[in-house]
Each structure stands twice: as C-alpha cells, then as structure tokens.
N, C-alpha and C positions, 0 to 999 in steps of 0.2 A: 677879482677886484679885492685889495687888500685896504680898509679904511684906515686901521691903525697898528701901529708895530711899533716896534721895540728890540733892539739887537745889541749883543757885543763880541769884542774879537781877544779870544784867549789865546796864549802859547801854550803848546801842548807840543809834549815829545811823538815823533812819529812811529809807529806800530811795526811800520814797514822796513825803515834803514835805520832809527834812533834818531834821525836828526833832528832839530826843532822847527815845529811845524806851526801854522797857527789855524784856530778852530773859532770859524763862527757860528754864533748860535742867535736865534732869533726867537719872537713870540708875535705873530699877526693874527687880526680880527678879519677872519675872510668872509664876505659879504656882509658887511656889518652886524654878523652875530655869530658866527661860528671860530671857536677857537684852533687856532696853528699853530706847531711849532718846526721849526727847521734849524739844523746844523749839517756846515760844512768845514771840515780841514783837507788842508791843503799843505804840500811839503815841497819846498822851493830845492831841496836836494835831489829827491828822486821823482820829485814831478807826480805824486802819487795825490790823487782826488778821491773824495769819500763822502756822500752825500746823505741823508736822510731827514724825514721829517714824519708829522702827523697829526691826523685834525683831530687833538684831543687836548687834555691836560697835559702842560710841558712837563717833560720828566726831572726829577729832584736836582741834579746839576745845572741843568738850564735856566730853571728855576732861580735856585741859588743863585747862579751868576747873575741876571737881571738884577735880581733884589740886592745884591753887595753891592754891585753896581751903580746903580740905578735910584735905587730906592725903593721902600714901597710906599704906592699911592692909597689913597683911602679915600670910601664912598660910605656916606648916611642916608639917612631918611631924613628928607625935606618933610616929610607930617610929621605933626606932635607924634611920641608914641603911644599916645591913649587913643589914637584914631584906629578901632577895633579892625575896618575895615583896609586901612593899608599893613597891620599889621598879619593878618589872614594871608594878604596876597602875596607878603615880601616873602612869609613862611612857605607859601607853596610855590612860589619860584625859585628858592633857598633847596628846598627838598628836592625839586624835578631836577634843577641844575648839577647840583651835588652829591645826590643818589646817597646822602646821609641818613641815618637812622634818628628819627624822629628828637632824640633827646640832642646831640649833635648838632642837626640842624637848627634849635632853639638856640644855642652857642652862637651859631653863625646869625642866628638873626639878634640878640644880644650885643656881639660887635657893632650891626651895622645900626642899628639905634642910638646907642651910648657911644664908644670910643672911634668905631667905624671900620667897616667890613675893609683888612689891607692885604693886598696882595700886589702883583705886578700891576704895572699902568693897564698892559689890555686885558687880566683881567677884571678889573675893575670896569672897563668900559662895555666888555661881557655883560656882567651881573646889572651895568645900568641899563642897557638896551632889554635887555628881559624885563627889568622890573619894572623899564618905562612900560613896556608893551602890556604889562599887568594892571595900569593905570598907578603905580606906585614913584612920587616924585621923591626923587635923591639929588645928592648936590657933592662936589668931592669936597673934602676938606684939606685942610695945613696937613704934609707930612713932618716925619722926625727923623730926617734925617736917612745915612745907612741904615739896613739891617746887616747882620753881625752872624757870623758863619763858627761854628766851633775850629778854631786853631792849635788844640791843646794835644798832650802825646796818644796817637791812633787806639792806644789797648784801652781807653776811656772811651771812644765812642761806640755808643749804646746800641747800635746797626740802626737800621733804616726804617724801623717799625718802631723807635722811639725807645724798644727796653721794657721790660714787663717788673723789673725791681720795686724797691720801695724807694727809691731815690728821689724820682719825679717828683714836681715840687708840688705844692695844693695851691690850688687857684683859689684867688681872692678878687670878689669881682664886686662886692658890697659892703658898705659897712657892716648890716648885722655881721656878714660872713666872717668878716677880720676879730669882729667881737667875740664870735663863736670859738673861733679857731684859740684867740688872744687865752678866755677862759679855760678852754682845755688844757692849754701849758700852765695855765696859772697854777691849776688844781693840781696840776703833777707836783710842779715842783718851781719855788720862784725862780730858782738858780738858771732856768731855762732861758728865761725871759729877760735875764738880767745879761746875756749876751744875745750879739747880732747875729743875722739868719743871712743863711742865702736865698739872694734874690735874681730872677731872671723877671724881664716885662716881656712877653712874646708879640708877635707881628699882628695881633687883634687887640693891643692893651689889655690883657691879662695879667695881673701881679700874679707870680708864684713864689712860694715861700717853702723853705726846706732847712732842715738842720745846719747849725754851722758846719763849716766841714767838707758840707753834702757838697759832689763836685754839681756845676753847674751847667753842666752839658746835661747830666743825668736830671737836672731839677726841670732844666727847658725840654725832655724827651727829645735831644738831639737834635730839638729843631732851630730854626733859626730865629734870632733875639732883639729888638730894640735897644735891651739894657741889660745891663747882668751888673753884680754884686755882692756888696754885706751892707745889711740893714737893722737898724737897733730902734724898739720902739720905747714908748714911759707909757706909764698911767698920769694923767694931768686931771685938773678939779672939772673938765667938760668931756672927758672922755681920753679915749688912746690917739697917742701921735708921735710923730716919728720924731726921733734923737738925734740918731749919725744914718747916716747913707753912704757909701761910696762905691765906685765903679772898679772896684780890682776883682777881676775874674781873669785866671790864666788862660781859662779856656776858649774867653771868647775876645780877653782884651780888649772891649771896647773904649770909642772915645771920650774925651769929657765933655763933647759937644753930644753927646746922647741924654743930657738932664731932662730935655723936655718931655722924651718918652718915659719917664722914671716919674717928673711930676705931675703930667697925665691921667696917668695907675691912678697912682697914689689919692688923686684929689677927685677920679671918679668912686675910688674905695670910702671918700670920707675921709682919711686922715690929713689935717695939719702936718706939715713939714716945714724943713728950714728953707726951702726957695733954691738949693743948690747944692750940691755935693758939698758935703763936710769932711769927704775923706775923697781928694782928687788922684785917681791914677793915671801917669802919663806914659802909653807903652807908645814902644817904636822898634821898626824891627831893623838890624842894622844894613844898611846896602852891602857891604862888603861879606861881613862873615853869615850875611842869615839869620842869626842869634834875634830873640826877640828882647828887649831890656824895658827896664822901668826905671823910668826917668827921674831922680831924684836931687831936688833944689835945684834942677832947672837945669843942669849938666847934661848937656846931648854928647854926650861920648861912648861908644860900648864898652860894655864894662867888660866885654872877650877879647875885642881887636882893638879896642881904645881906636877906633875909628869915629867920623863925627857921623851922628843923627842927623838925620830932615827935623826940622820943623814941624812938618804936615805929620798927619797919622797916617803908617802907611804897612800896617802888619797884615794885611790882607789884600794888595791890590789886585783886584781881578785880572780887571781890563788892562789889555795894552794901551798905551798913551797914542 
C-alpha cells in the first residue's frame, strides 16, 4: 500500500548498446510511514530492463531529480516555538529519524521552526506522520519555487561529502550571527566589506556567506540551492542591511524567479533589503548548440550559434516533457 509518491522520467544513455534509454525514478511512502525509493530504465533499442529500489533514504540523484523537478516542499511546527514540550518531541523524532548527531539534529529542528524543514514532498509527509504520532502539530507551508543543482565545469565539484576546504560558505541564520560575522570583517579590514560576498540560500533557508570570488558550489558544500549569488551589505543609522543582491552564479545559474528564497534568508536574518534583485541574471541554455548564455538587454540569441533562446529558464531540465 503506497499513500504518497512522487516520480520522474529522465533520458539516460544505455550501459548496454549506448542508445538512448529513458530512466525512471520514483520516491513512495509505503504504509503510510515508511520511506521507498525505486528506479527503472528501460532501452527501446535493445529491449534491455533494469530495475531497483529501497526502503530507505533516496540516493543523491534521485534525490536531485525530484527536487529539480519537483520542487521542494516544506513542513513547520504548528506550536509556537516556546512550547517546551513540542519542541522536546519534534527533537527526538528529528534524531530517531535521522540518526544525526545531537548538534545536527538541532539544525534540523531550527529549519522546521523558523524557515521549515524542506525536502521532497514524501519526505516531508514522512517527518509529518512521525511527528504527528509524537503528538507534535505541523502544517506545510508556500514553497520557493526549483531547487538548483550545480551546472558549472565537473573539476569544481567538491565530491559527494560536500569537500572538507575552506571554501564552504558560513551559515547566517540570526541577526546576532550576521552582526558577529559583519564585525569580524570590519576589524580586519573595511575594504572587505566594501565589496559583495558570495551567496548561496540552501534547501532549509540558510543564508551562507563566503569570500568574493569563493566559487558557489564550494560555498553551498555541493549541495543543492534555492538561490546562489553576490550580495553587498552598508552599515545604516538601525543597524546592517543589504545594498545590491543578485543572482549570477555560473555554477548554479539560477532563475530570477528564485528572489523569494533569497528574501526569505534574508528577512529571517534580520536584514532590510531592497524587495528584489538589483542585480538581475538571465541564463538560458541554447537548444541547439548546449552553450549556456546570459542574457543581456533582453536579446535571446546565443552568443555561440546566434540561435534564438526560450523565453522560459531551461539550463537544467531534468524531466522529459
């Protein structure tokens, strides 16, 4: 008995003769609380089938795919968060679920308080059946849109453990935090401050913040992103608030319809902003030559094959239409 799922259907080269095959991949809630995943490809050439699945956490492409896809969904806490008693519970069903280490775990219960715990639709429908069972009342909220996969050249991405460098961006999840962080640069040096930062918002509204420069794949630890870019803060007579913003990251290209996860961050951090990107990137990848381009004064042409652009944003389409 499957309550709730979620699937999509990729092209994928076949293993077998090279020809193009297509691969589906799924995620179901089996009995209304245990998590599935399943994929199958299939090759219209050599007629070759390949099957597998398992009742666990879906593995990192599958993953992926749903959430490019898809979207991710997100679930809160219906109690205030001062209510001592659902915070206890949502914690130990946060930890038994996730077999995370204590500090971790508080992360994840952080998301689902404030910006709200996201991941695929069934997991989310997971983590509510446990927490309903816990006596703990959640409710889902407005998504934001895609999340945003790194597209950028392969010797940039950091493997699959995220990268152990200094690259990764520091999470900003409070005003003091931003304040803390703000002051340190100050002391160094103003010249720091006085240029824009890279920015990633990751799939729990975490703002992370890294050196200009710093690529953004390395800032998000290769994971998958709401929002990426460069962000410019001021000092103002009520405290710190944001300047310029914009959405140019090669790495992850996202859209200009990603602002909401951007002002989100931002306005669970505390900072003032301008209400919208001040610095708009418009990428598009071309049908014809592959090339990805950025779109400037509004010219959809590639700037490789002088072919015309879509309209739509379309540098990552997963799913087949």
């Amino acid at each position: 008995m499957t309550d709730e799922g979620q699937g999509v259907r990729t092209a994928v080269r076949c293993p077998d003769c090279g020809g193009n095959a297509v691969r589906s991949v799924g995620q179901s809630l089996l009995h209304g609380r245990e998590l599935r995943w399943d994929a199958e490809r299939f090759c219209p050439r050599c007629v070759a089938v390949c099957c597998d699945w398992g009742q666990e956490a879906a593995p990192r492409d599958i993953r992926e795919a749903l959430l490019t896809t898809h979207g991710p969904a997100r679930l809160r806490l219906s109690a205030p968060p001062t209510d001592p008693a659902a915070t206890l519970a949502a914690l130990r069903v946060l930890r038994e679920g996730s077999g995370l280490p204590l500090r971790q775990t508080r992360e994840l219960l952080d998301e689902l308080r404030d910006f709200g715990l996201s991941g695929t639709a069934v997991e989310m429908a997971y983590w509510r059946v446990r927490l309903t069972e816990r006596g703990v009342a959640t409710e889902t909220a407005d998504g934001f849109g895609r999340a945003y996969r790194y597209v950028g050249p392969p010797e940039l991405w950091p493997g699959d453990d995220g990268g152990t460098g200094t690259g990764r961006g520091q999470p900003v999840r409070t005003a003091g935090e931003f304040a803390a962080w703000a002051e340190e640069r100050a002391e160094r040096t103003a010249a720091e401050l006085a240029e824009p930062f890279t920015f990633v918002v990751g799939l729990g509204g975490t703002l992370r913040l890294a050196p200009r420069r710093s690529e953004h794949v390395a800032c998000a630890g290769g994971e998958l992103v709401l929002s990426a870019g460069e962000i410019g803060f001021r000092r103002s007579r009520d405290g710190w608030e944001v300047e310029t913003v914009g959405n140019h990251s090669t790495d992850y290209c996202p859209d200009t319809t990603s602002w909401p996860a951007v002002a989100a961050a931002l306005t669970l951090v505390g900072l003032p902003h301008p209400g919208a990107f001040t610095h708009a990137a418009v990428f598009r990848r071309c049908p014809r030559c592959g090339n990805c381009n950025l779109v400037r004064e509004e010219h959809y042409a590639c700037a490789f094959c002088d072919a015309d652009l879509p309209e739509h944003w379309n540098v990552d389409e997963v799913a087949l239409p």
